[in-house]
C-alpha positions as CSV (number, residue, x, y, z in Angstrom):
1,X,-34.7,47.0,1.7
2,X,-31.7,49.0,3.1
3,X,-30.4,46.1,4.9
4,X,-30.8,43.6,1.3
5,X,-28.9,46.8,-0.7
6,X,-25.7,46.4,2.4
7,X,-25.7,42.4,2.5
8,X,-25.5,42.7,-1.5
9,X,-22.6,45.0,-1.0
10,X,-20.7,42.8,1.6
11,X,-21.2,40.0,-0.8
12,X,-19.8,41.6,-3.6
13,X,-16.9,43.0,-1.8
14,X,-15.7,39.8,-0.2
15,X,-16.5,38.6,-4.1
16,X,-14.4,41.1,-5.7
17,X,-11.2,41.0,-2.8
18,X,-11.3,37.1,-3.1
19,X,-11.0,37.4,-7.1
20,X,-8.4,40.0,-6.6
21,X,-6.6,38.0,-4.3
22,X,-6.1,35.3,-6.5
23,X,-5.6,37.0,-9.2
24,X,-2.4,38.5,-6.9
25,X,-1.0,34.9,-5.5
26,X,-1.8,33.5,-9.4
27,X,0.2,36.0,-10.8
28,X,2.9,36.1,-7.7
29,X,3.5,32.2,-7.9
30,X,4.0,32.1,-11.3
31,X,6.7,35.1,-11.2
32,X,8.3,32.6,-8.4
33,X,8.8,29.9,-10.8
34,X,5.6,27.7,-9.4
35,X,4.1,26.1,-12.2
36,X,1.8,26.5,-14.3
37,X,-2.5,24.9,-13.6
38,X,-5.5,24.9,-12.5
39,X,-7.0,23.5,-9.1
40,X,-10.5,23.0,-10.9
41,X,-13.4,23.2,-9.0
42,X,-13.7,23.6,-5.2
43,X,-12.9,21.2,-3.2
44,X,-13.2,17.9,-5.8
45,X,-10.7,19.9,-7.6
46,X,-9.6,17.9,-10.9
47,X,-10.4,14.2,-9.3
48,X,-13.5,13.5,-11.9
49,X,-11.5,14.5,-15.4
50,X,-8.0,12.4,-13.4
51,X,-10.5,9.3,-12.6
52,X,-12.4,9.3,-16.0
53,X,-9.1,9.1,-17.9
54,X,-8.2,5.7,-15.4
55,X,-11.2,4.2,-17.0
56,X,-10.8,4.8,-20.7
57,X,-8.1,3.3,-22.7
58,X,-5.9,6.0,-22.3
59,X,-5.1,7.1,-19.2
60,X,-2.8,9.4,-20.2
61,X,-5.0,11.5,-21.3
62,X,-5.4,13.7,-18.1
63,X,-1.6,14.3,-17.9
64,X,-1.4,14.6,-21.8
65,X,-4.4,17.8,-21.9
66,X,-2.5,19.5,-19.4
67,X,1.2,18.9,-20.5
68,X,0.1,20.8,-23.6
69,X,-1.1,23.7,-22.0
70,X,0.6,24.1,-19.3
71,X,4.1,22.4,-19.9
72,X,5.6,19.3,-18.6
73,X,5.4,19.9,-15.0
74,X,1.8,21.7,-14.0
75,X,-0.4,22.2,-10.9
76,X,-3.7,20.7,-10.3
77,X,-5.9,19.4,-7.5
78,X,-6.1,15.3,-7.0
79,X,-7.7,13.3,-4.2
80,X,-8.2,16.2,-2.1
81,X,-4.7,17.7,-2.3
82,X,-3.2,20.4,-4.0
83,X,-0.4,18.9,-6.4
84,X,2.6,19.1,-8.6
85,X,2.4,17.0,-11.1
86,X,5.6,16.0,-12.9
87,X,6.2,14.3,-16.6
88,X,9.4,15.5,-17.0
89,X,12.2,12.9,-16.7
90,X,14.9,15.1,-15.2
91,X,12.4,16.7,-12.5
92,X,11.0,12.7,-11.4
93,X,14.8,12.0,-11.2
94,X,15.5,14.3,-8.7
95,X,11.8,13.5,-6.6
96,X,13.0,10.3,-6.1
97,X,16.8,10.4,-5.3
98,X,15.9,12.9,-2.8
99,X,14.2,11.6,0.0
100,X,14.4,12.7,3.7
101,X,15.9,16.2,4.0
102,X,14.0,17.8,0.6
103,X,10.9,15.2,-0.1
104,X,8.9,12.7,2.2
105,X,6.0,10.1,0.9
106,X,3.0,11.9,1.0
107,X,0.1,9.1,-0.3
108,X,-3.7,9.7,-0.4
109,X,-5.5,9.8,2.7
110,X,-6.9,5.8,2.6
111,X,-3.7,4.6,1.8
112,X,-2.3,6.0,4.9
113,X,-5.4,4.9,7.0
114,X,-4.6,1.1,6.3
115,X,-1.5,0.9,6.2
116,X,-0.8,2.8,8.7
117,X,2.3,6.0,9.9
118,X,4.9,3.4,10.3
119,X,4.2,1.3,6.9
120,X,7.2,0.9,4.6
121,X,5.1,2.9,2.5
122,X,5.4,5.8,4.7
123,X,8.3,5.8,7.0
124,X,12.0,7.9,6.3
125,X,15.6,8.4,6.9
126,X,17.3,5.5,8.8
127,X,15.1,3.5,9.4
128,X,14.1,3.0,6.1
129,X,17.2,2.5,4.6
130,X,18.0,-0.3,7.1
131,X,14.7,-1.9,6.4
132,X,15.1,-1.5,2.8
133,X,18.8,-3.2,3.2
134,X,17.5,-5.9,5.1
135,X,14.8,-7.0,2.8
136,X,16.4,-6.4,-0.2
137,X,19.3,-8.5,1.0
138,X,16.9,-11.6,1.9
139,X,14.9,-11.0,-1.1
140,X,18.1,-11.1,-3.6
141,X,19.4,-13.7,-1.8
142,X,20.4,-17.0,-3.8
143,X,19.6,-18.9,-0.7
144,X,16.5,-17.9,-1.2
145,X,16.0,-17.9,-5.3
146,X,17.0,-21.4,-5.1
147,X,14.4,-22.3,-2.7
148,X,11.6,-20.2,-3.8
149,X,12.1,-21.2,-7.6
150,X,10.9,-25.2,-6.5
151,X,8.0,-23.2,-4.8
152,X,6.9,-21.4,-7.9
153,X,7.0,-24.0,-10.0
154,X,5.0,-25.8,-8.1
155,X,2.6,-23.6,-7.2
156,X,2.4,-22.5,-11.3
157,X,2.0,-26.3,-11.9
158,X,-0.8,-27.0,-9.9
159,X,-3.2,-24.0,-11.0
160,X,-2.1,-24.9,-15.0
161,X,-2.5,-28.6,-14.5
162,X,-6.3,-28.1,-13.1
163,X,-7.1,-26.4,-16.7
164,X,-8.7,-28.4,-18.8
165,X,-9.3,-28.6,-22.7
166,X,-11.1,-26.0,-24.3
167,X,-11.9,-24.8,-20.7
168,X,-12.5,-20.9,-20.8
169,X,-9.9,-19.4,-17.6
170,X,-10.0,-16.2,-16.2
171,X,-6.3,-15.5,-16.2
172,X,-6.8,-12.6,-13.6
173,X,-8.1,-14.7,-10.6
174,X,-5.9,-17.6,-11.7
175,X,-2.4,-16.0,-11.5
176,X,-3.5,-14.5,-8.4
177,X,-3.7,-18.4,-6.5
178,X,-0.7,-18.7,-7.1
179,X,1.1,-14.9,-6.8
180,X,-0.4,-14.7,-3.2
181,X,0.8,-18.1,-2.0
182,X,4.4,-17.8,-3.3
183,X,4.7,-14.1,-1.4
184,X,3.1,-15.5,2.0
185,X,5.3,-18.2,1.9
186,X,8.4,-15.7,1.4
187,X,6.6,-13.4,3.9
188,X,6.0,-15.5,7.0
189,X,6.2,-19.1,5.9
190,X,2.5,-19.9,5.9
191,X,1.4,-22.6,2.7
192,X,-1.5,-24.0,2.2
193,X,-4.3,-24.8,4.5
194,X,-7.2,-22.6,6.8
195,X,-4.7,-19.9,8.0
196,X,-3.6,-19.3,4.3
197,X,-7.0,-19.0,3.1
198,X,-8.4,-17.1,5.8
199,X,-5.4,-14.5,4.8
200,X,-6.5,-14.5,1.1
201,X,-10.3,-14.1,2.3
202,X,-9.0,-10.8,4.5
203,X,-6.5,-8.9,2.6
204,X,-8.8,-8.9,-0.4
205,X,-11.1,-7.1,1.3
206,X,-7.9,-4.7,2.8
207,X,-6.9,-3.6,-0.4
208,X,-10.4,-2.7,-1.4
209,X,-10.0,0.2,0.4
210,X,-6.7,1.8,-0.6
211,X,-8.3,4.5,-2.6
212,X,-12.2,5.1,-1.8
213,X,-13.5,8.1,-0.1
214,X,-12.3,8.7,3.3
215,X,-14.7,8.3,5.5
216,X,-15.0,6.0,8.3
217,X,-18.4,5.1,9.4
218,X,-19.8,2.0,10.0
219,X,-20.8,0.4,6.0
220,X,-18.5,2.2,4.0
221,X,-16.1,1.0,2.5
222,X,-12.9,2.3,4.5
223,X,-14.3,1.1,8.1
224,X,-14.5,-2.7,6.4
225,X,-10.7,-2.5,4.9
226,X,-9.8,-1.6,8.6
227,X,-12.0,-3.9,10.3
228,X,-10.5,-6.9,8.0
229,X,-6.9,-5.4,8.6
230,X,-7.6,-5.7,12.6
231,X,-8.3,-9.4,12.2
232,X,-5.3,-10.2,9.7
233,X,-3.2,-8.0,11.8
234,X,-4.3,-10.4,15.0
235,X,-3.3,-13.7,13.5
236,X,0.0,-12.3,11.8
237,X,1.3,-11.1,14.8
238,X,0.2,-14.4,16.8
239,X,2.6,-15.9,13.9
240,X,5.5,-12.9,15.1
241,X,4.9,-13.9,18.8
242,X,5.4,-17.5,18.1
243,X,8.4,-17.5,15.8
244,X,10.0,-14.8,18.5
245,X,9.4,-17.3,21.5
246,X,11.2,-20.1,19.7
247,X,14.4,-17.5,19.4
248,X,14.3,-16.4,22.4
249,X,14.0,-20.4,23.7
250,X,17.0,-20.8,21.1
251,X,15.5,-22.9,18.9
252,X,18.1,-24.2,16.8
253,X,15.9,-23.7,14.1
254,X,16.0,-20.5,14.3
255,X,19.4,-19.6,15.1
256,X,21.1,-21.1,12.7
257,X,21.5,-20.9,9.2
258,X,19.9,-18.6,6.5
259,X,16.6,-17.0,7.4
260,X,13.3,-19.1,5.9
261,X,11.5,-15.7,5.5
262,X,11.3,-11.9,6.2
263,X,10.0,-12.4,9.9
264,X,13.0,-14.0,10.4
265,X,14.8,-11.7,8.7
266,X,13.7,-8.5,11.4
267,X,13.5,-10.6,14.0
268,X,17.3,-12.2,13.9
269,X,18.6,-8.0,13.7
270,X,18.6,-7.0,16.9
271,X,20.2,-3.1,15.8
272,X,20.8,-1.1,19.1
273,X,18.8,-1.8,22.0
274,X,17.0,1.7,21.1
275,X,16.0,0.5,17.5
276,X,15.1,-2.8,17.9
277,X,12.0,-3.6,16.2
278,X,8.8,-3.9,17.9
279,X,6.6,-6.6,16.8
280,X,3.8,-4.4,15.9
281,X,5.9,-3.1,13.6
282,X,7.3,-6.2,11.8
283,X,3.1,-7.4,11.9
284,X,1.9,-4.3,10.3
285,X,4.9,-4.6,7.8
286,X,4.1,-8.0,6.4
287,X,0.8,-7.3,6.0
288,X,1.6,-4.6,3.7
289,X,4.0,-6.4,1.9
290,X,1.6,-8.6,0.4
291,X,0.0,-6.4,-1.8
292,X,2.2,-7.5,-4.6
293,X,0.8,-10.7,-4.1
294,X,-2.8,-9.7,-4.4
295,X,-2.6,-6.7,-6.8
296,X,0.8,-6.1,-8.6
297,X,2.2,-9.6,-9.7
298,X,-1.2,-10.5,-10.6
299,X,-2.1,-7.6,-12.9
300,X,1.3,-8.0,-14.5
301,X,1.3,-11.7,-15.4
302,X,-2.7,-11.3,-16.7
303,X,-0.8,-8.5,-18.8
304,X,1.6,-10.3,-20.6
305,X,-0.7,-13.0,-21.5
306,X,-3.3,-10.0,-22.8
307,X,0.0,-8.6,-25.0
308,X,1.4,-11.6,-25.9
309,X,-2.3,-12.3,-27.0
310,X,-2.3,-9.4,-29.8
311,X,0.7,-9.9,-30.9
312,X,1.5,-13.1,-32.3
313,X,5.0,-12.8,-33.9
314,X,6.1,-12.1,-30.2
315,X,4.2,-15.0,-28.4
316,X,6.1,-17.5,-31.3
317,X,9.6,-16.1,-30.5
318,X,8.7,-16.7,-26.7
319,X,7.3,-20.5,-26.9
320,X,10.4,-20.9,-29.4
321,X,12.8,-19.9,-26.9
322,X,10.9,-22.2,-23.7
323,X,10.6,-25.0,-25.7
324,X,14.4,-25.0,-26.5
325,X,15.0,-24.6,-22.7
326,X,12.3,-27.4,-22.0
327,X,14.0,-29.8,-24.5
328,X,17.3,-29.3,-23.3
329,X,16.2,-29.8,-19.5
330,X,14.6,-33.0,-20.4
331,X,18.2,-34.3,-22.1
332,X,20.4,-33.4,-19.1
333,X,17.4,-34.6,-16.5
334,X,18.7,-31.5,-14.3
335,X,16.5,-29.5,-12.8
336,X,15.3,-26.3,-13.3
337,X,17.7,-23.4,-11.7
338,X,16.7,-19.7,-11.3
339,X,19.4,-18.8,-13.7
340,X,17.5,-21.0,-16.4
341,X,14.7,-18.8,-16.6
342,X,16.5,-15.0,-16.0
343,X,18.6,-15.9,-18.4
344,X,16.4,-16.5,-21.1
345,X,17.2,-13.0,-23.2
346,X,13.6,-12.6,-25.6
347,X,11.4,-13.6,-22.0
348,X,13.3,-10.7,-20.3
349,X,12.7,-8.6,-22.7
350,X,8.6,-9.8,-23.0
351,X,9.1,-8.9,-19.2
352,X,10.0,-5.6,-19.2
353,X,7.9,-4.3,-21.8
354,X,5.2,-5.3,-20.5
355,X,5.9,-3.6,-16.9
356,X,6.9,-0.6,-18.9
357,X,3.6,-0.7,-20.9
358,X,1.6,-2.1,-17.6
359,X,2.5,1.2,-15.4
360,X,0.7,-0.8,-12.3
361,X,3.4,1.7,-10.3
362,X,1.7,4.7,-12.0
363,X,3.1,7.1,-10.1
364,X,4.7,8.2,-6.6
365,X,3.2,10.8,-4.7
366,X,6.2,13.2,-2.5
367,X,5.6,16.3,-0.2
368,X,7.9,18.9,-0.3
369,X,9.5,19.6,3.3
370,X,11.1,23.1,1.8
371,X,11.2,25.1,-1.4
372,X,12.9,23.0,-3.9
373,X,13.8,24.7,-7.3
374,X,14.2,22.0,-9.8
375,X,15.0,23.2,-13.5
376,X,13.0,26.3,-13.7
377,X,10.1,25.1,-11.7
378,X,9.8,25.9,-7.9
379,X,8.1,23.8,-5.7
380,X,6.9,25.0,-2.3
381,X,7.6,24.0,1.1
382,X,4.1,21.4,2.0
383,X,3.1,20.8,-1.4
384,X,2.4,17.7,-2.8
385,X,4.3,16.4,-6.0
386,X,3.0,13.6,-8.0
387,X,6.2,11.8,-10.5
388,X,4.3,10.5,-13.0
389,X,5.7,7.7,-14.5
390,X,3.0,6.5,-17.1
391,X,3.7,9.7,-18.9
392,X,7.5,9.0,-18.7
393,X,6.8,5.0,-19.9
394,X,4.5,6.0,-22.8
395,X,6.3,9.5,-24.5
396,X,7.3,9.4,-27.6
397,X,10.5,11.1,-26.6
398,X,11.7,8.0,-24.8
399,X,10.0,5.8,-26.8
400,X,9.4,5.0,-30.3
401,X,5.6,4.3,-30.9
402,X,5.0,3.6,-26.8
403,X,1.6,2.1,-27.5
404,X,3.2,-0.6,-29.4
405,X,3.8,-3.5,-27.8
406,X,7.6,-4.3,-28.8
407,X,10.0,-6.4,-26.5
408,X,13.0,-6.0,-29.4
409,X,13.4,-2.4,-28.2
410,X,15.1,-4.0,-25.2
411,X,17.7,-6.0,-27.2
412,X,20.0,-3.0,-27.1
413,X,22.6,-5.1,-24.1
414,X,22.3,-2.9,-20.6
415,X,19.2,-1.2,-21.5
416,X,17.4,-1.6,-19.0
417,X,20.0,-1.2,-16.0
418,X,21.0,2.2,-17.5
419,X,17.6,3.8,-18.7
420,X,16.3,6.3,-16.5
421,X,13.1,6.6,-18.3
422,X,12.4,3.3,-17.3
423,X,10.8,3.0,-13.9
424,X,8.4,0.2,-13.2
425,X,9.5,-0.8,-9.7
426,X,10.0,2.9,-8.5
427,X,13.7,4.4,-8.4
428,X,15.9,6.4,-6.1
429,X,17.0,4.6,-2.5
430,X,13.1,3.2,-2.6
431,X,13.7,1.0,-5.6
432,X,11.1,-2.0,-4.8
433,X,13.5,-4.7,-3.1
434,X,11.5,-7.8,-4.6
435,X,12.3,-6.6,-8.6
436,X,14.6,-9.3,-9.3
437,X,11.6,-12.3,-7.2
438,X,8.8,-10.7,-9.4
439,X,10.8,-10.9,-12.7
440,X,11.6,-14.6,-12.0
441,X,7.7,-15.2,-10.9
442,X,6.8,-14.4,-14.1
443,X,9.5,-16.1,-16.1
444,X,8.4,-19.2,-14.4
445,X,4.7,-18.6,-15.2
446,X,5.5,-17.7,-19.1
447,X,7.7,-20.7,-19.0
448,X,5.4,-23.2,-18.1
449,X,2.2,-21.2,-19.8
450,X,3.9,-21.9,-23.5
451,X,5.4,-25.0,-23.2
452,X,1.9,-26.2,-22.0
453,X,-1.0,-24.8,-23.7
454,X,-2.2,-22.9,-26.2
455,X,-4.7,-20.3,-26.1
456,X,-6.9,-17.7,-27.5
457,X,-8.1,-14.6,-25.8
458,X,-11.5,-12.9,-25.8
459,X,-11.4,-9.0,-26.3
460,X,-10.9,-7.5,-23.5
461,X,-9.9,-4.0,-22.0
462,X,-7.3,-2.6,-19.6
463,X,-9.0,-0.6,-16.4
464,X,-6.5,2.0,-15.1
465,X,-8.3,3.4,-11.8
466,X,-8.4,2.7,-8.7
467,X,-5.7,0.3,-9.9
468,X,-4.6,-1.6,-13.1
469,X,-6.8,-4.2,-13.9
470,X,-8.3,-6.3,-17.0
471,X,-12.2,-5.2,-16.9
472,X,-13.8,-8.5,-17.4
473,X,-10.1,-10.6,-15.8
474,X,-8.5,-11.8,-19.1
475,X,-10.8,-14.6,-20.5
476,X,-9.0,-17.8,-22.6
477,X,-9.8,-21.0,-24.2
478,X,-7.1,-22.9,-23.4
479,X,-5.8,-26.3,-25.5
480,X,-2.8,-28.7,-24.3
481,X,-0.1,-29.0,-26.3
482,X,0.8,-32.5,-27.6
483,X,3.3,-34.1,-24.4
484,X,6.2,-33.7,-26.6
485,X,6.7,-30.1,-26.6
């Protein structure tokens, strides 16, 4: 009995000097300026409350309960890491223009798994930068928005011309044949045939695995993501190995001229002899840079179809405005150029409302590499900081009535360049290099959507976790319009 007495005491003192202690670092962080939370319970912290508000309609919500109680930047416990969470607009300006010296990426555990330490995703400093300028430059290139606009348009083409009357579509899995081909074309020059769809067949079972519990064993479902990675990775870098034997042969092909894709792109820049990159490298690289191909574009053309959908007046002012274009095309019997379509002023602004309504970027996640004060609020040196930019896209601060689908807040000329609260391709020095190839994507699939069918939409809902999606993939009834239009 004396022994059950001194284990009760032991138990209640380590109880009572593990409540006063953090009681003491409670009260000691938030006299240093670290914000306000609550890491939830132990372990799973917050995760269930932050993935039940991805699945209602919502999915604000989570940020929203705690904004109000705690303030607009709060603490809490995501995913398995302790976390700043930030839905203030001045704060998220600062996380992402400062990258390298005072924040580095810091994603969830399975993202960094498959994509891996040297991802674009995850890598810093220099070498970023010069990757970030070489892409960008290819991707902005005219050279190559002349020669990928023919490719869209015929890729859009062919999945709207299989449709036929009355047909019900999935918009979801049909925007997606053609989102995917277009970016493995940019990518590594690959079109249609076996190799093409035995890509498709393996990076959508990658992506599957970006955010599921980390663990690895045989079955589950982070050892099949990296399984299928190891066989993409094999034939992409056959693909790498091929195109740099041809170079090295001096292939006129090859030497000359603009680059045909991004392999040639970090193949032809040779840097100094220390920073060349390796081929592994510019393999593991492509593969990760088709997930706009398989999960961004795609959710955001299904999206503007589901808006333009419920909301008539808009979807009339849109057709109006392509079948002016259309008309005027057919007179001059010139073809389409990529200025047609990104300078179409009411589709731009159908565009970006519906990325800033989307948030498929919802967020980017940052780890501190020293105490940063920003505003009032301190961060410490290894904790994670989430900028939230759903809560940023849908405040009523920045925007009037942000659940209301309304591309004539845009009309307002430089709007968009010169809005900071508008972030749906990321901001800082990691601005997404592809913005200005996805926003002509889907001007070219709007364009050729209303100026060929009609359509009406079965109810459907937006799912928000793991990642944007429409729960049951957008259904439509499609009708051609008469051949005139």
């Amino acid at each position: 009995m004396e022994m059950i007495h001194w284990c009760w005491v032991v138990v209640g003192f380590v109880m009572g000097w593990c409540w006063y202690k953090s009681i003491k670092n409670k009260a000691m962080e938030e006299r240093s300026g670290v914000p306000k939370g609550n890491p939830g319970w132990p372990v799973i912290g917050e995760t269930l409350d932050f993935i039940a508000s991805g699945w209602s309609s919502r999915p604000v919500t989570f940020m929203e309960k705690r904004r109000s109680r705690y303030g607009k930047v709060f603490k809490t416990n995501i995913l398995g890491k302790p976390v700043i969470v930030s839905t203030d607009l001045e704060v998220n300006k600062v996380v992402l223009q400062n990258i390298g010296n005072t924040f580095i990426p810091a994603y969830p555990q399975t993202i960094t798994e498959i994509l891996g330490e040297s991802s674009i995703l995850q890598i810093n400093g220099n070498l970023q930068k010069r990757l970030h300028a070489l892409l960008g430059g290819f991707l902005r290139s005219p050279h190559l928005k002349a020669r990928i606009t023919r490719d869209i348009e015929i890729y859009v083409n062919q999945t709207l011309h299989s449709w036929k009357d009355h047909q019900v579509v999935y918009v979801q899995d049909e925007v997606r044949k053609i989102t995917f081909d277009v970016l493995v074309k940019v990518l590594v020059s690959i079109g249609p045939g076996e190799d093409l769809n035995f890509m498709k067949r393996e990076f959508a079972e990658v992506v599957k695995g970006l955010i599921c519990l980390p663990i690895k064993l045989p079955g589950t479902r982070l050892y099949k993501s990296l399984k299928a990675k190891e066989r993409l990775l094999k034939m992409v870098r056959r693909i790498v190995e091929e195109r740099k034997a041809a170079m090295d042969r001096g292939d006129y092909e090859f030497q000359r001229g603009p680059p045909n894709d991004a392999v040639d792109v970090l193949l032809r820049d040779t840097g100094d002899s220390t920073e060349r990159l390796s081929l592994d490298f510019i393999s593991s690289n492509m593969i990760e840079m088709m997930i706009p191909g398989e999960e961004t574009m795609p959710t955001a053309m299904t999206l503007a179809v589901k808006f333009l959908s419920d909301s008539p007046v808009a979807l009339n002012q849109l057709m109006e405005e392509n079948v002016d274009l259309k008309k005027r095309k057919a007179v001059s019997g010139e073809d389409y150029a990529w200025t047609d379509y990104m300078y179409l002023p009411f589709t731009q602004n159908v565009i970006n409302e519906t990325l800033r309504m989307a948030n498929i970027i919802n967020a980017v996640w940052r780890k501190a590499v020293k105490d940063v004060k920003i505003k009032d609020y301190l961060i410490p040196e290894g904790w994670g900081v989430m900028a939230s930019f759903t809560s940023i896209h849908m405040d009523e601060e920045n925007y009037e009535n942000p659940y209301q689908f309304n591309p004539w807040r845009w009309e307002k000329a430089g709007s968009v360049n010169n809005n900071n609260s508008y972030t749906p391709f990321g901001g800082g020095h990691r601005l997404c290099p592809g913005l200005e190839l996805s926003k002509l994507e889907i001007s070219i699939f709007l364009h050729n959507l209303v100026t060929t069918y009609t359509w009406v939409a079965e109810k459907d809902e937006i799912v928000h976790f793991p990642t944007v999606k429409m729960r049951k993939k957008l259904p439509i009834t499609v009708t051609p319009l008469p051949p005139a239009i």
